[in-house]
Backbone as CSV, one residue per row, in Angstrom:
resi,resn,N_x,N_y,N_z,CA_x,CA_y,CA_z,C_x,C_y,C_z
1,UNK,49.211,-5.850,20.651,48.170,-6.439,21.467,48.736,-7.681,22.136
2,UNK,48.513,-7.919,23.191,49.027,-9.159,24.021,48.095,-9.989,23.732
3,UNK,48.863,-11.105,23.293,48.118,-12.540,23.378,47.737,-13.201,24.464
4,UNK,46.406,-13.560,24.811,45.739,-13.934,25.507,45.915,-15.781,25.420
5,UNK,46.241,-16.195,26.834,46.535,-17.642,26.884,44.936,-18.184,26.923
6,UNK,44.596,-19.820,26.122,43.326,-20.334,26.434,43.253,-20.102,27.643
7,UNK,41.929,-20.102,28.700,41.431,-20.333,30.029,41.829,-19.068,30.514
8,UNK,42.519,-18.180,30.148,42.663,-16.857,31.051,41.697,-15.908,31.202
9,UNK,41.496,-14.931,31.805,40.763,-14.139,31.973,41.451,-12.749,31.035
10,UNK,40.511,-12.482,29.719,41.162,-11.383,29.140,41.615,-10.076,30.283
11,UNK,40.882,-9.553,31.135,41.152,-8.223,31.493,42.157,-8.728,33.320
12,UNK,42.788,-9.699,32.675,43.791,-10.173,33.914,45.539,-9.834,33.520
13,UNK,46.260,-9.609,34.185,47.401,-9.620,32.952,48.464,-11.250,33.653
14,UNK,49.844,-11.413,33.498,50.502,-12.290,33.555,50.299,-12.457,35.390
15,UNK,50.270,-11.541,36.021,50.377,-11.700,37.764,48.907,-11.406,38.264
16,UNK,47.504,-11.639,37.747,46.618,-11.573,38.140,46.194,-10.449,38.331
17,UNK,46.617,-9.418,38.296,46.433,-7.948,38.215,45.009,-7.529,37.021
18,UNK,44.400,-6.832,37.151,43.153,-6.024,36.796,43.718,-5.368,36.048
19,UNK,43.129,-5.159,34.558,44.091,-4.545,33.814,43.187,-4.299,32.611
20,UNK,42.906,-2.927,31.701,42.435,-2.612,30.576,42.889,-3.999,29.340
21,UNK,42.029,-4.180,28.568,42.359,-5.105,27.322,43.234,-4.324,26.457
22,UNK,44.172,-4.737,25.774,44.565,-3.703,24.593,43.878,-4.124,23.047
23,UNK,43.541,-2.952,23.075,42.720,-3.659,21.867,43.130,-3.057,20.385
24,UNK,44.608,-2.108,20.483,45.181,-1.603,19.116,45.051,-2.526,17.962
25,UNK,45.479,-4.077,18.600,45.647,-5.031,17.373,44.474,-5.437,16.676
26,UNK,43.220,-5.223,16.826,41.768,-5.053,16.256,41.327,-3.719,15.138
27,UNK,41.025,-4.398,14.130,40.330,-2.956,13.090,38.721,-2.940,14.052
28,UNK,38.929,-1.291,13.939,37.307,-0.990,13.881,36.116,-1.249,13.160
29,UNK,35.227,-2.071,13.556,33.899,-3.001,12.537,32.708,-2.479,13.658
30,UNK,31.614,-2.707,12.719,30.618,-2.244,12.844,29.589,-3.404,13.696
31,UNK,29.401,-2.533,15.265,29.311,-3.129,16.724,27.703,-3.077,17.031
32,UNK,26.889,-3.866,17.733,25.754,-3.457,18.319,25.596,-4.340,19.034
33,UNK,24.582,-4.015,20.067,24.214,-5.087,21.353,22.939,-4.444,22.024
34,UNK,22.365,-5.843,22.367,21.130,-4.922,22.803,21.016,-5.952,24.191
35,UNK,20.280,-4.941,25.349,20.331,-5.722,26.873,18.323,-5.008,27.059
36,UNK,18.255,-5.875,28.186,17.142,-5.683,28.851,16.959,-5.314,30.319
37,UNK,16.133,-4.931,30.550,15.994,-4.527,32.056,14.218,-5.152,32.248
38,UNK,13.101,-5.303,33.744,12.111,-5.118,34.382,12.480,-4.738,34.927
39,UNK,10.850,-4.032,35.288,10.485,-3.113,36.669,9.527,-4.000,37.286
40,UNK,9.366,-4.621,38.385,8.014,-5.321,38.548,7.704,-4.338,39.324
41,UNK,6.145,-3.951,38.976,5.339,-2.687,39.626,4.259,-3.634,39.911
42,UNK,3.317,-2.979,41.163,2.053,-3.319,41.727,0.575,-2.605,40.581
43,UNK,-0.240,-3.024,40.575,-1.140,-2.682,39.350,-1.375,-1.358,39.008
44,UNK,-1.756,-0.982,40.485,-1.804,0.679,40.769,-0.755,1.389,39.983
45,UNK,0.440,1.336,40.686,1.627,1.822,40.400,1.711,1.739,38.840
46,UNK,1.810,0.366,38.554,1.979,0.208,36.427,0.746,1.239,36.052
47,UNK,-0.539,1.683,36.780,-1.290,2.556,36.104,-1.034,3.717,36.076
48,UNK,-0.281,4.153,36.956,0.145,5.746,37.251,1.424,6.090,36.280
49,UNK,2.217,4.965,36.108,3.459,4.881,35.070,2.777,5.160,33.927
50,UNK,1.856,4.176,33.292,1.419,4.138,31.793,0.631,5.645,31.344
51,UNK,-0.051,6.009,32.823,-0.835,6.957,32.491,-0.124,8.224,32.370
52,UNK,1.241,8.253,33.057,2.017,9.315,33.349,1.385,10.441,34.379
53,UNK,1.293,9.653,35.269,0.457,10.207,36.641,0.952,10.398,37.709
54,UNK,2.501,10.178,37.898,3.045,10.128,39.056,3.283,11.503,39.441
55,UNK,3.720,11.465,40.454,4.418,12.950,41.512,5.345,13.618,40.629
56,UNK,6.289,12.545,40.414,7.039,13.231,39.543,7.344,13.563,38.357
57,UNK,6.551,13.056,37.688,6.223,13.483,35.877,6.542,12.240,35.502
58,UNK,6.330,12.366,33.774,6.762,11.336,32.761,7.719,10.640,33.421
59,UNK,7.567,9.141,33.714,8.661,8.282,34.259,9.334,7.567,33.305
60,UNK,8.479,7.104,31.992,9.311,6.017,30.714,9.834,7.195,30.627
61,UNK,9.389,8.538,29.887,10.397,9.378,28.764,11.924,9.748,30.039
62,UNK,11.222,10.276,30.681,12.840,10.479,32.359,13.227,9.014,32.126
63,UNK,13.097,7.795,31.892,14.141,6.816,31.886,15.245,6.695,31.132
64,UNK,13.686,7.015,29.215,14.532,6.216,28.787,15.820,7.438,28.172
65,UNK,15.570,8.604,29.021,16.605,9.639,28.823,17.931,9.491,29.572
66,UNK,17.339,9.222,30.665,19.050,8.559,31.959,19.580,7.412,31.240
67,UNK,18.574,6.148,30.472,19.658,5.111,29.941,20.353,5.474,28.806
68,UNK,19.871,6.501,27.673,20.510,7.065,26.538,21.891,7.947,27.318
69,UNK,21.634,8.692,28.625,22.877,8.909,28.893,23.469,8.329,29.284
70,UNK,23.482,6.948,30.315,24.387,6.352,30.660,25.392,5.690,30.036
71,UNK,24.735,5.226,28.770,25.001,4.206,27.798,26.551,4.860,27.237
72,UNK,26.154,6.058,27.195,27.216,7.313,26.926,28.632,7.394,28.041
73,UNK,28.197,7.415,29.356,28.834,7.300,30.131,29.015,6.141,30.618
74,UNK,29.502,4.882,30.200,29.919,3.618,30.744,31.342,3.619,30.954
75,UNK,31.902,3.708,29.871,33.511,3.966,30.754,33.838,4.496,31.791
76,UNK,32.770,5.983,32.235,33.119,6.536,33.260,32.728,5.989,34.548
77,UNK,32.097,4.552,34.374,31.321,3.794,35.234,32.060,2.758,36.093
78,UNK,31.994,2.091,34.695,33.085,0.259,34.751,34.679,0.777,34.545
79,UNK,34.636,0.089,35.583,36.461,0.793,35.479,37.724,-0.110,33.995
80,UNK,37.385,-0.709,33.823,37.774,-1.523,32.767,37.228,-0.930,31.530
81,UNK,36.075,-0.615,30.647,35.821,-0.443,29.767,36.254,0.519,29.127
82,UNK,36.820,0.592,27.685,37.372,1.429,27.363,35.388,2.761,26.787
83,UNK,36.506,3.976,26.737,35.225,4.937,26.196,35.411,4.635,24.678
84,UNK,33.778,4.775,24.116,33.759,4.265,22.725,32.855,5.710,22.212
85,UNK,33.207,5.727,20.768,32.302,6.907,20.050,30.781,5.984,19.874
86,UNK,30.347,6.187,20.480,28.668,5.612,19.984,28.426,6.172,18.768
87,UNK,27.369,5.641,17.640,26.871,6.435,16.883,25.688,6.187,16.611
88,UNK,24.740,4.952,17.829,23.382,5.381,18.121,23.077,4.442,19.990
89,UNK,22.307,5.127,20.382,21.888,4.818,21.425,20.006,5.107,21.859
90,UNK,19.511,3.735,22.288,18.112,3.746,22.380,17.504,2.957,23.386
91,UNK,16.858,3.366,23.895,16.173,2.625,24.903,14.462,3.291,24.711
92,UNK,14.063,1.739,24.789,12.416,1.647,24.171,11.902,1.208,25.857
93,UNK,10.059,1.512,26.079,9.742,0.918,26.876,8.741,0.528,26.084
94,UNK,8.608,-0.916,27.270,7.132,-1.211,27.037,6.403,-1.607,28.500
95,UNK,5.133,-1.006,28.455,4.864,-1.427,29.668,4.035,-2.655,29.556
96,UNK,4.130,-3.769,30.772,3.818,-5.011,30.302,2.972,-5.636,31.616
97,UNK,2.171,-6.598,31.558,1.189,-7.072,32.788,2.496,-7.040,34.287
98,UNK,2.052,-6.778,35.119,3.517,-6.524,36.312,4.355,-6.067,36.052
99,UNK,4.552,-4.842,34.887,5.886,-3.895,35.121,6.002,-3.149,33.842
100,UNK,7.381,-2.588,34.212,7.836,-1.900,32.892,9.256,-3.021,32.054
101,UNK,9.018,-2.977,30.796,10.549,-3.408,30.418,11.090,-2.376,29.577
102,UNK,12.267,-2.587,29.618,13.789,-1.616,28.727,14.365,-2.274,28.098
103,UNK,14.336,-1.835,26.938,14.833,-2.486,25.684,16.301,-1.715,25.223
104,UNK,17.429,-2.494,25.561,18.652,-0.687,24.662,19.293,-1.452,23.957
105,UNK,19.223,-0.485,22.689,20.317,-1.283,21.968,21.464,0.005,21.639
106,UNK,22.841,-0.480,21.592,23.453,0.526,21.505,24.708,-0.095,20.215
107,UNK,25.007,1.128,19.308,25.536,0.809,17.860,26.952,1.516,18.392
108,UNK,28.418,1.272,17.399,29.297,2.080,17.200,29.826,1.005,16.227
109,UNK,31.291,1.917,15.779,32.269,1.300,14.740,33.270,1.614,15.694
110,UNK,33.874,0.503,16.775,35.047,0.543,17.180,36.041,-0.768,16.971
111,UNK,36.748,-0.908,18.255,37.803,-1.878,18.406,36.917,-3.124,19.101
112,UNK,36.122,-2.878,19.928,35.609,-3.573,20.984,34.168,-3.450,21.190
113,UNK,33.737,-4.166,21.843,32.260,-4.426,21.810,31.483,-3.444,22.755
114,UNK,29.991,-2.842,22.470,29.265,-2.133,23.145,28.241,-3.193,24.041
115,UNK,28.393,-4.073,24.601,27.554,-4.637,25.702,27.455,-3.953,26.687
116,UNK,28.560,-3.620,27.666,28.222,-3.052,28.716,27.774,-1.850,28.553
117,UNK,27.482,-1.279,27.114,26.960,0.382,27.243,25.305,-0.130,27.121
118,UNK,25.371,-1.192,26.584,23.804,-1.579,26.657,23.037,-1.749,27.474
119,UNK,23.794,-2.838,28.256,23.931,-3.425,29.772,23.608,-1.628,31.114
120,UNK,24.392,-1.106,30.499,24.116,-0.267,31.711,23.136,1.041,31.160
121,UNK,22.880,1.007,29.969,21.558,2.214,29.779,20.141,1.043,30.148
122,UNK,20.124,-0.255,29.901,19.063,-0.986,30.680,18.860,-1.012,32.005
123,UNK,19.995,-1.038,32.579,20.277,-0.859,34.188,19.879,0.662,34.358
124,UNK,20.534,1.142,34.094,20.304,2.741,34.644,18.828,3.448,34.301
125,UNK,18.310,2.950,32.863,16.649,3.289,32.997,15.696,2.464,34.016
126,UNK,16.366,1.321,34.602,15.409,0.213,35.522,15.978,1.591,36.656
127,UNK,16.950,1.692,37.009,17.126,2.574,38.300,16.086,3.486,37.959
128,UNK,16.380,4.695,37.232,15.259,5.930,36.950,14.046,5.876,37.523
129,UNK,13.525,4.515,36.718,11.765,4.396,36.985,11.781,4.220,38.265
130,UNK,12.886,3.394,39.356,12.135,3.053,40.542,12.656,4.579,41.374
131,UNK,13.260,5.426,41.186,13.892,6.810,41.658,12.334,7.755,41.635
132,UNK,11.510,7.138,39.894,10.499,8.057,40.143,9.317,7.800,40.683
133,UNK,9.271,6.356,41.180,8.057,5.335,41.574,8.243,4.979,42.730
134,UNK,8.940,5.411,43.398,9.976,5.390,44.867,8.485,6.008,45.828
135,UNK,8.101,6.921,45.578,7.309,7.505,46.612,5.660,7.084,46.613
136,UNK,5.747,6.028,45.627,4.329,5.501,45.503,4.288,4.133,46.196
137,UNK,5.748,3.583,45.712,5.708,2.305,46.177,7.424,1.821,45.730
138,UNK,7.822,1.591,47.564,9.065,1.478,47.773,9.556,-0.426,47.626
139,UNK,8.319,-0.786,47.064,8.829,-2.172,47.255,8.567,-2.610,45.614
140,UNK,9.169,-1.823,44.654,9.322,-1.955,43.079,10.633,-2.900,43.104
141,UNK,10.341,-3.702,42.355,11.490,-5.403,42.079,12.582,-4.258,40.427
142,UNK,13.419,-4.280,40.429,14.159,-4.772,39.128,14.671,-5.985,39.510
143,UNK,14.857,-6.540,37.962,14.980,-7.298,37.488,14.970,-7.901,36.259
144,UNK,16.110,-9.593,36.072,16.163,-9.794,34.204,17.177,-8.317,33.336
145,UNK,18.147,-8.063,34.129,19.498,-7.481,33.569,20.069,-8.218,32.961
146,UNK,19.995,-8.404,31.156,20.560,-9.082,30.723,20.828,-8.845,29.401
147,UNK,22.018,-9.325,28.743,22.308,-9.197,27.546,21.571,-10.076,26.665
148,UNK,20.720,-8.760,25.583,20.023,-10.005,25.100,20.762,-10.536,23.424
149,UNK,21.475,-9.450,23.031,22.284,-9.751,21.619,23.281,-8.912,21.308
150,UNK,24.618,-9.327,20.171,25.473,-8.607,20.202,26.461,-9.151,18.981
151,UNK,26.191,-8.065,18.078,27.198,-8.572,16.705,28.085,-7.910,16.532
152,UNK,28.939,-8.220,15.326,30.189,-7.821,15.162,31.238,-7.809,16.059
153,UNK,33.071,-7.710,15.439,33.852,-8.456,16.450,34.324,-10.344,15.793
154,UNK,34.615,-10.429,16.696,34.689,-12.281,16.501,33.938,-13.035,17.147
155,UNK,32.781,-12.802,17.475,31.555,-13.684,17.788,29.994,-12.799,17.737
156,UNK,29.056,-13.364,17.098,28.011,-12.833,17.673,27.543,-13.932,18.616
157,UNK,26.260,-13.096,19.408,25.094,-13.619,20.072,23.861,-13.259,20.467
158,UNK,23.011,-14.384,20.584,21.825,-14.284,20.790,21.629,-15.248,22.015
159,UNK,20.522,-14.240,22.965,20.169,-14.623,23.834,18.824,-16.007,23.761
């Protein structure tokens, strides 16, 4: 594993170049992280969501199915991230006064951390809902993409 100088950018290498982390020199420990997503919806619209009334069917369960897959497919996304064996992936909704929120938390036992698989099954269920809420009302906000926690490794955090 290459040693990383203070102030550098891990996924930089010696000539500024873009470059995978190596992460051989790390044991595999037991990883989780959880991110968030909104939808800000108009009242109407949050009623047709909750009620499951739209054009196009169930919009939470179609979400929180695209963020359980994405979460899966993040390496194939972020060009940097290595692919990790997940061994749970979830995304919860709740619908809330002005919108929907996405809750994902995503688990494995690797080298490296699952944020961005979190990060992007929150993102990718905020996409879904407005893909299926698109024809009711084209002026749906996401928003609040964010990591909200993340243990194991050599640091946790909380948002």
């Amino acid at each position: 594993m290459t040693e990383r100088k203070p102030g550098r950018l891990s996924h930089l290498d010696a000539a500024g170049e873009a470059r995978m982390v190596d992460v051989s020199g790390k044991a595999a420990t037991a990883r989780r992280a959880a991110a968030e997503s909104f939808v800000r919806l108009s009242a109407a619209t949050l009623e047709l969501v909750a009620g499951g009334r739209l054009p196009k069917g169930d919009a939470l369960a179609t979400a929180r199915l695209a963020g359980i897959m994405a979460a899966k497919r993040t390496a194939e996304l972020i060009p940097l991230c290595h692919p990790l064996n997940l061994t749970d992936a979830d995304v919860r909704t709740e619908v809330q006064p002005g919108g929907v929120r996405f809750r994902a938390t995503v688990s494995c036992k690797e080298r490296t951390g699952v944020e961005m698989e979190a990060l992007t099954a929150a993102a990718v269920a905020a996409l879904t809902l407005y893909d299926m809420v698109k024809a009711v009302e084209r002026s749906a906000v996401i928003e609040r993409i964010r990591l909200l926690e993340k243990t194991g490794g050599k640091s946790d955090y909380a948002a």
